[in-house]
C-alpha positions as CSV (number, residue, x, y, z in Angstrom):
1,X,-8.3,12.9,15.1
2,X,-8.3,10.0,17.4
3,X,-5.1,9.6,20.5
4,X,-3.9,7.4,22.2
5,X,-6.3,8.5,25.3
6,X,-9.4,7.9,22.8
7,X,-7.8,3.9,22.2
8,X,-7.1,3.9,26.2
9,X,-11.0,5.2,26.6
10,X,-12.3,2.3,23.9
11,X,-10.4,-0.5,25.9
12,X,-11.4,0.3,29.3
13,X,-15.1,0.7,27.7
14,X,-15.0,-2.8,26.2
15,X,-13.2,-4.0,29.6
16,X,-16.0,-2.2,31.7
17,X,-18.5,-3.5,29.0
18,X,-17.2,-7.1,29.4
19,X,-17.7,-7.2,33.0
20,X,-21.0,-6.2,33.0
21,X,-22.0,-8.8,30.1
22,X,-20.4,-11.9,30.9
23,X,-22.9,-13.7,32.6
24,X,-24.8,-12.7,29.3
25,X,-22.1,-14.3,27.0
26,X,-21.6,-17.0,29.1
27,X,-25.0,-18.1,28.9
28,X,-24.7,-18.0,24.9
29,X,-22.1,-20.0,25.0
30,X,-23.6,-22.8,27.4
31,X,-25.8,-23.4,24.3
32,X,-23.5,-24.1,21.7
33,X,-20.0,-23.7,23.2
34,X,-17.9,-24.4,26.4
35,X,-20.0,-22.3,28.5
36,X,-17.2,-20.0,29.4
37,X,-16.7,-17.2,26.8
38,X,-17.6,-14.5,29.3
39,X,-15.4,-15.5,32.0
40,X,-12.9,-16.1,29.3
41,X,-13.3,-12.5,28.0
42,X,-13.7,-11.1,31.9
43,X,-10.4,-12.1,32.6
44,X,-8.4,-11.1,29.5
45,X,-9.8,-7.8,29.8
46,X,-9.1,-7.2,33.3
47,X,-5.6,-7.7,32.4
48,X,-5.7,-5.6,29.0
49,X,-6.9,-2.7,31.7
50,X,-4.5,-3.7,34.7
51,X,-1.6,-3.5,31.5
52,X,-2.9,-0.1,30.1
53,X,-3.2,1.0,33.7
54,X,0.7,0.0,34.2
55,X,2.1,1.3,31.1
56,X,0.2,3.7,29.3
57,X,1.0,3.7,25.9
58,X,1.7,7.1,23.7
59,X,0.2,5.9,20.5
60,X,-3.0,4.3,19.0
61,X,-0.9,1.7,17.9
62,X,0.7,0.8,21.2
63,X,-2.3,0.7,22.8
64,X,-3.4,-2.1,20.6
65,X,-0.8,-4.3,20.5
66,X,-0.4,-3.7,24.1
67,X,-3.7,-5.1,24.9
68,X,-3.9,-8.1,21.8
69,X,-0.7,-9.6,23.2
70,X,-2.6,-9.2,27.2
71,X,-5.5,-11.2,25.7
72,X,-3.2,-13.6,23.6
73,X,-1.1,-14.7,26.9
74,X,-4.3,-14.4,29.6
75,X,-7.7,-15.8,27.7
76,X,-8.2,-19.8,27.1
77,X,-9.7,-21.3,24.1
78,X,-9.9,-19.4,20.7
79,X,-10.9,-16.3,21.9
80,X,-7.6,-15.1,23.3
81,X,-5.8,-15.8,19.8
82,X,-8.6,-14.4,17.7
83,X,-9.8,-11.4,19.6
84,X,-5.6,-11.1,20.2
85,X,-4.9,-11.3,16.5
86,X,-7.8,-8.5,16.0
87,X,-6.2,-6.0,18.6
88,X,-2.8,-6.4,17.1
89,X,-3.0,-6.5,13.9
90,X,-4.9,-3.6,13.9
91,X,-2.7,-1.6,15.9
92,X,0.3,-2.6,13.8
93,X,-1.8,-1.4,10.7
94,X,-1.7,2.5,12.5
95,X,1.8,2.0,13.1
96,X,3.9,4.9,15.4
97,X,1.5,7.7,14.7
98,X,0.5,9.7,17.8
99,X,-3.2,10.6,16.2
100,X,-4.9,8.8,13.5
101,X,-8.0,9.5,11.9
102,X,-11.6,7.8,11.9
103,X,-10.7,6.4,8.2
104,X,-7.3,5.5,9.0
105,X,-8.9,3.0,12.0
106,X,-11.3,1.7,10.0
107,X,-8.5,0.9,7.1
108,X,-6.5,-0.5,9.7
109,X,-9.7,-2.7,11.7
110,X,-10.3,-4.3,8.3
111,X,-6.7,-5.3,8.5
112,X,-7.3,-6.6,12.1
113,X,-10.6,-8.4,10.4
114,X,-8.9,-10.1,7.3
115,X,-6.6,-11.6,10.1
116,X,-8.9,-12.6,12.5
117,X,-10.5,-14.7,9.0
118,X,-7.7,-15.7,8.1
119,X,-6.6,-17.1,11.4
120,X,-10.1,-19.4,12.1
121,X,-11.0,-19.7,8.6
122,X,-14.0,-18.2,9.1
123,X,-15.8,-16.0,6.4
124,X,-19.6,-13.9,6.7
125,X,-22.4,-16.5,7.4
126,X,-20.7,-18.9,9.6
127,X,-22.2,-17.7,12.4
128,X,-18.9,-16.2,14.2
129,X,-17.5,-13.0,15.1
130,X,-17.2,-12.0,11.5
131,X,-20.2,-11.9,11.4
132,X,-20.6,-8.9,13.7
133,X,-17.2,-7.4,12.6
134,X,-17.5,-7.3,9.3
135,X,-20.7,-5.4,8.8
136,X,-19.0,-2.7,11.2
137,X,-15.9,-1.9,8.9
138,X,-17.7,-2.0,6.1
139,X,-20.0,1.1,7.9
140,X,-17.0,2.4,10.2
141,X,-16.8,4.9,7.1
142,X,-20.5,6.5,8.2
143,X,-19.3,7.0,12.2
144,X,-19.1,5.0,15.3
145,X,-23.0,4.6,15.7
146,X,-23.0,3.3,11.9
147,X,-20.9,0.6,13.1
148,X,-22.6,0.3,15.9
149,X,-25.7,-0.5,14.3
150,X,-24.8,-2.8,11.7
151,X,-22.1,-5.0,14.0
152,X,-25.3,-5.6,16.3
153,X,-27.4,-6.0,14.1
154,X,-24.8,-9.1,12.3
155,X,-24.9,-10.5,16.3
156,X,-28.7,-11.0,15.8
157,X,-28.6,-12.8,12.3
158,X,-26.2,-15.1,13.9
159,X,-29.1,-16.7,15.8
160,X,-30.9,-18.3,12.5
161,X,-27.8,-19.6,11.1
162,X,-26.3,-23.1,11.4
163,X,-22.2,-22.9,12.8
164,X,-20.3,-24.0,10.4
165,X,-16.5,-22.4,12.5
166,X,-15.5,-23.5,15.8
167,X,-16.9,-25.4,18.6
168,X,-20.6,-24.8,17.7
169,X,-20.0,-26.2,14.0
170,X,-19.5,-29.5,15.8
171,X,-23.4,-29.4,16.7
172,X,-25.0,-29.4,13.3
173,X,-28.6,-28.2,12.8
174,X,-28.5,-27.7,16.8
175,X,-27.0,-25.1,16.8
176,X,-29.6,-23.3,14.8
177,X,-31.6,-20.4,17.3
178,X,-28.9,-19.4,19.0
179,X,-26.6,-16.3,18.8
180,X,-23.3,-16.9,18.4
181,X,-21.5,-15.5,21.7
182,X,-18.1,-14.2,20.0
183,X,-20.6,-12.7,17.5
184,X,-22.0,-11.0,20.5
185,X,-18.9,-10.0,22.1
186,X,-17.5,-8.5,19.2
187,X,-20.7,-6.2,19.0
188,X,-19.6,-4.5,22.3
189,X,-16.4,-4.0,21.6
190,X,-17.7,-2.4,18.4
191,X,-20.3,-0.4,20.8
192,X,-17.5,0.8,22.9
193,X,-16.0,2.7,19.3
194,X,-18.5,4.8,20.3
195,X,-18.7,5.4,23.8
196,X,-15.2,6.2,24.0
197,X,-16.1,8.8,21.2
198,X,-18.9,10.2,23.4
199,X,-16.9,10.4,26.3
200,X,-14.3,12.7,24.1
201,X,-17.5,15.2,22.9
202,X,-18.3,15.3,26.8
């Protein structure tokens, strides 16, 4: 069964992961974006761990929300409202319960998913986030490497696609041979599912 502690662990990961990566994500989005996805990211996380650091929620749930509304009010462009929407909804689908288990998260990251498409509009193939996310829930149900696996894996077949969601779309046919940066993003927070699992066997 999964804590609060475990959904504590997975932000600061992603947070820790974020730092380390955003020159990385910035540079994917200089191609096809507004060249600032990283930095974006860098700072909504640092205040999703400053948050977590000040209140320390008691439930999965809180946790979530907690940090979705930090990257809502903090991060510019669409990230903050999309990667916000993710985190919150998916915190409000575990509700009050102190411990959840694995196929209770990925029920309620679906939930976080279908909102995060239903907020841009964006669906498998057009080259976004979804692309990475939704190949993770739909392995969540075979363990945190599972997802691992297949949400980096849908970052990589982002690179052949043409955007058709969000700033890239705007390019066309240029935007072919690039990956998508949110697509990339949302791989590490993915990742993170299991390194804050690790950290838990350890």
């Amino acid at each position: 069964m999964l804590d609060a502690d475990f959904f504590h662990r997975w932000m600061t990961a992603t947070a820790a992961s974020v730092e380390r990566e955003a020159e990385r994500l910035t540079a994917l989005d200089s191609a096809i974006g507004d060249a600032d996805h990283g930095i974006n990211l860098q700072r909504g996380f640092r205040a999703v761990k400053a948050a977590l650091e000040k209140e320390a929620p008691d439930t999965p749930g809180a946790v979530l929300v907690l940090s979705g509304r930090q990257l809502i009010s903090t991060v510019g462009g669409a990230s903050g409202p999309l990667y916000g929407t993710l985190l919150r909804r998916t915190g409000k689908a575990l509700g009050t319960a102190a411990k959840v288990s694995e196929a209770e998260l990925a029920e309620a990251l679906r939930a976080g998913v279908d909102a995060v498409m239903a907020l841009g509009g964006a669906a498998p193939g057009d080259k976004t986030m979804v692309d990475a996310l939704v190949p993770a829930v739909d392995t969540l149900g075979d363990g945190f490497a599972a997802a691992r696996a297949a949400a980096e894996e849908g970052a990589v077949a982002t690179i052949p696609l043409q955007a058709r969601k969000g700033r890239a779309s705007y390019l066309g046919e240029r935007s072919i041979g690039h990956q998508d940066p949110g697509a990339a993003s949302s791989a590490l927070l993915v990742a993170c599912l299991e390194e804050a699992a690790a950290a838990a066997e350890g």
